[in-house]
FIPA-704014 format. One record per residue (C-alpha): residue number from 0; residue in one letter; x, y, z. Coordinates in pm, 1 decimal, m for minus. Example, Ala and Ser with C-alpha at 12.3 -4.5 7.8 and 13.67 -1.06 7.14 Angstrom:
// FIPA-704014
(site 0, 'A', (1230.0, m450.0, 780.0))
(site 1, 'S', (1367.0, m106.0, 714.0))
// end
This chain:
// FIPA-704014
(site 0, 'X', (1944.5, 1152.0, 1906.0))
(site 1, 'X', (2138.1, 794.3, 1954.8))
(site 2, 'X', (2397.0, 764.0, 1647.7))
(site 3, 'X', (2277.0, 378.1, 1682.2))
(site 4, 'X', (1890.5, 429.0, 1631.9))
(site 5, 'X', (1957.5, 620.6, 1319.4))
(site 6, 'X', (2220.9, 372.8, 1197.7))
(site 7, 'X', (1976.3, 109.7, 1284.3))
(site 8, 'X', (1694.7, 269.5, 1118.4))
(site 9, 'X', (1911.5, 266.2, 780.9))
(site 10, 'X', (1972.5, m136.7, 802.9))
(site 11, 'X', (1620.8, m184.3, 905.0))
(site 12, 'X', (1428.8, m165.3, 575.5))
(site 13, 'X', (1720.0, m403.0, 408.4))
(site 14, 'X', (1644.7, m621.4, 668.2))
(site 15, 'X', (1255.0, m641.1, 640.3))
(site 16, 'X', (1270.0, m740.9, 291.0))
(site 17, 'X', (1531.6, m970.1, 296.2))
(site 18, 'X', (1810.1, m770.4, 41.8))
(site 19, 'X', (1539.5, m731.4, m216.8))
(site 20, 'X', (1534.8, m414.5, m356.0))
(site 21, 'X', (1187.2, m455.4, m569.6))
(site 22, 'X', (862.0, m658.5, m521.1))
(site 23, 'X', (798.1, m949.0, m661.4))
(site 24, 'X', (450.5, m789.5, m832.2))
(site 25, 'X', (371.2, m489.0, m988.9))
(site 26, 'X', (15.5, m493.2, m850.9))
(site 27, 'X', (87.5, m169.5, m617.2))
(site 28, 'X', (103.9, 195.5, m669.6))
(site 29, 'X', (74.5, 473.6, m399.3))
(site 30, 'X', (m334.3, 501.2, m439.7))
(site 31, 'X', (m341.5, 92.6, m480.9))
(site 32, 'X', (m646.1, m0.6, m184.1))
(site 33, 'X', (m483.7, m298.3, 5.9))
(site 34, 'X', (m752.5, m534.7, 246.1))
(site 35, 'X', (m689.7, m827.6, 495.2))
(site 36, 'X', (m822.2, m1127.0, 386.4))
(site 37, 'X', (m901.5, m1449.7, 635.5))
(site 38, 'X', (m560.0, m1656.9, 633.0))
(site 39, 'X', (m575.7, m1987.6, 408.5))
(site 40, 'X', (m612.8, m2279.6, 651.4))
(site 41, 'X', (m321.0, m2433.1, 484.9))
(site 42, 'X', (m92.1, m2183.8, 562.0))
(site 43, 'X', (125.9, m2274.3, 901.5))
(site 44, 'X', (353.9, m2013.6, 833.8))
(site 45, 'X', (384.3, m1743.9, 1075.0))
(site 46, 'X', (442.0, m1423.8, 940.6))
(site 47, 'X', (726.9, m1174.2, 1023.7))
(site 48, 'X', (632.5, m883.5, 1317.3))
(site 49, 'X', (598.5, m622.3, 1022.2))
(site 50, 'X', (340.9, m816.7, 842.8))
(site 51, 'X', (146.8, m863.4, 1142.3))
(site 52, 'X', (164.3, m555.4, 1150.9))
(site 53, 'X', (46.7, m464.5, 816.4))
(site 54, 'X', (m243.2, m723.3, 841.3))
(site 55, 'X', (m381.5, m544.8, 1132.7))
(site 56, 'X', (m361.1, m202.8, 961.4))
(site 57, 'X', (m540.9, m333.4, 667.1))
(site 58, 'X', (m820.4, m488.2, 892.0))
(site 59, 'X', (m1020.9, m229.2, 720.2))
(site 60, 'X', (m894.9, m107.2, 352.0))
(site 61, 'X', (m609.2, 138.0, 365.3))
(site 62, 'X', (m482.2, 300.4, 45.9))
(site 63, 'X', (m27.0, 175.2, m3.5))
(site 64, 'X', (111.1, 566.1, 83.2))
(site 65, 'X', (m123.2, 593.5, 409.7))
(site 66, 'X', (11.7, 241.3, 500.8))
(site 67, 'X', (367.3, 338.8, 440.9))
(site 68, 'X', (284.2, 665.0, 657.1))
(site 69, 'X', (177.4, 488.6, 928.6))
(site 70, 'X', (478.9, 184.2, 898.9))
(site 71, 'X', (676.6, 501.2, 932.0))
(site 72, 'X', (865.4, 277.5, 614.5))
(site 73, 'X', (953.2, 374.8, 261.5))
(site 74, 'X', (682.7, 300.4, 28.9))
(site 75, 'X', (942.9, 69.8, m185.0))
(site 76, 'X', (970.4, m133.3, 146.3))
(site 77, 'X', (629.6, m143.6, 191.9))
(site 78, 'X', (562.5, m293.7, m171.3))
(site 79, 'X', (802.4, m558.1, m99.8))
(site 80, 'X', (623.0, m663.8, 194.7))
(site 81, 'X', (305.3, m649.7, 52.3))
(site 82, 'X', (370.0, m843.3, m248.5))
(site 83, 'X', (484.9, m1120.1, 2.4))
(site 84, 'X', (184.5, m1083.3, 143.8))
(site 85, 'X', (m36.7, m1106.2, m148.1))
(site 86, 'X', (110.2, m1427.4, m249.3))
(site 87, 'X', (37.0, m1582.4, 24.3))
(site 88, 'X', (m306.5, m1482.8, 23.5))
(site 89, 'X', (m324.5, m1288.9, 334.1))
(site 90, 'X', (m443.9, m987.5, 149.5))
(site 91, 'X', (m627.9, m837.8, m127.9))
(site 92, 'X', (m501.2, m544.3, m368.5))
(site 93, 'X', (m729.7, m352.2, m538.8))
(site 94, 'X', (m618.8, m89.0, m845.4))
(site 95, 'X', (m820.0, 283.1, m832.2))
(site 96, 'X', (m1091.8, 308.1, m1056.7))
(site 97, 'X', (m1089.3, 435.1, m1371.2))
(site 98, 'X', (m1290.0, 765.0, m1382.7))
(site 99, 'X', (m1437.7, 799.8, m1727.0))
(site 100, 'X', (m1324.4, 1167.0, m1872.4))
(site 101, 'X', (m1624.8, 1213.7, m2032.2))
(site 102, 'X', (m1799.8, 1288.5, m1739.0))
(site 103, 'X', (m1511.7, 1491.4, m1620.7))
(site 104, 'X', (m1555.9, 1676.7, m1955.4))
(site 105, 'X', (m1962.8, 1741.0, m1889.8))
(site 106, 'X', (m1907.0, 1869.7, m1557.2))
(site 107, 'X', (m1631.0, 2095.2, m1686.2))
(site 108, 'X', (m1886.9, 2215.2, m1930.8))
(site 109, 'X', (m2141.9, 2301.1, m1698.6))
(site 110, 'X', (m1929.5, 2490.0, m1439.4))
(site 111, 'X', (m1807.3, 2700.0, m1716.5))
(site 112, 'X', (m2185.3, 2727.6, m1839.3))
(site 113, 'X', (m2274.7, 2835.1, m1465.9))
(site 114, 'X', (m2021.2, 3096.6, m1440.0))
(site 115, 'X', (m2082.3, 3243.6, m1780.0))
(site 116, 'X', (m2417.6, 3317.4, m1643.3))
(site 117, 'X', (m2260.4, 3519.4, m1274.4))
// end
């Protein structure tokens, strides 16, 4: 292995976010569903390489830890970029649903119900 790819590959994610160490939001955890949206026809600005990248990943929604997987980036990174993203309106984040434990509770009840009768 090149001593300069890995050294490069330690600047690189201080380079894609620009120094920042944490994202602007809080909006994203590791099971956080992240979409593309159409771009705002306002927006001129042309995003970096990375968040074309992203975009195009997201085409279709892709959960933050199966993005970062496939960035081959830290999720932290990937946050950062993400909330940049967000802002701008290029994509959409949505939280996991909340699975009620009640019904968690009923089906716990009836597998233990089931095996009581084996």
């Amino acid at each position: 292995m090149n001593g300069g790819d890995s050294a490069g590959r330690l600047v690189r994610p201080f380079t894609l976010t620009g120094g920042r160490t944490r994202p602007s939001r809080a909006d994203f955890t590791l099971i956080t569903s992240v979409a593309t949206v159409d771009p705002p026809p306002d927006r001129a600005a042309r995003p970096q390489p990375e968040h074309v990248r992203i975009l195009r990943l997201c085409a279709k929604p892709l959960v933050v830890a199966e993005l970062a997987a496939q960035l081959d980036l830290p999720v932290s990174v990937v946050c950062i970029m993400l909330s940049d993203l967000l802002e701008a309106g290029r994509i959409v984040a949505r939280a996991p649903r909340e699975i009620s434990r009640t019904s968690d509770l009923d089906l716990l009840q009836k597998v233990r119900e089931g095996l009581d009768r084996l």
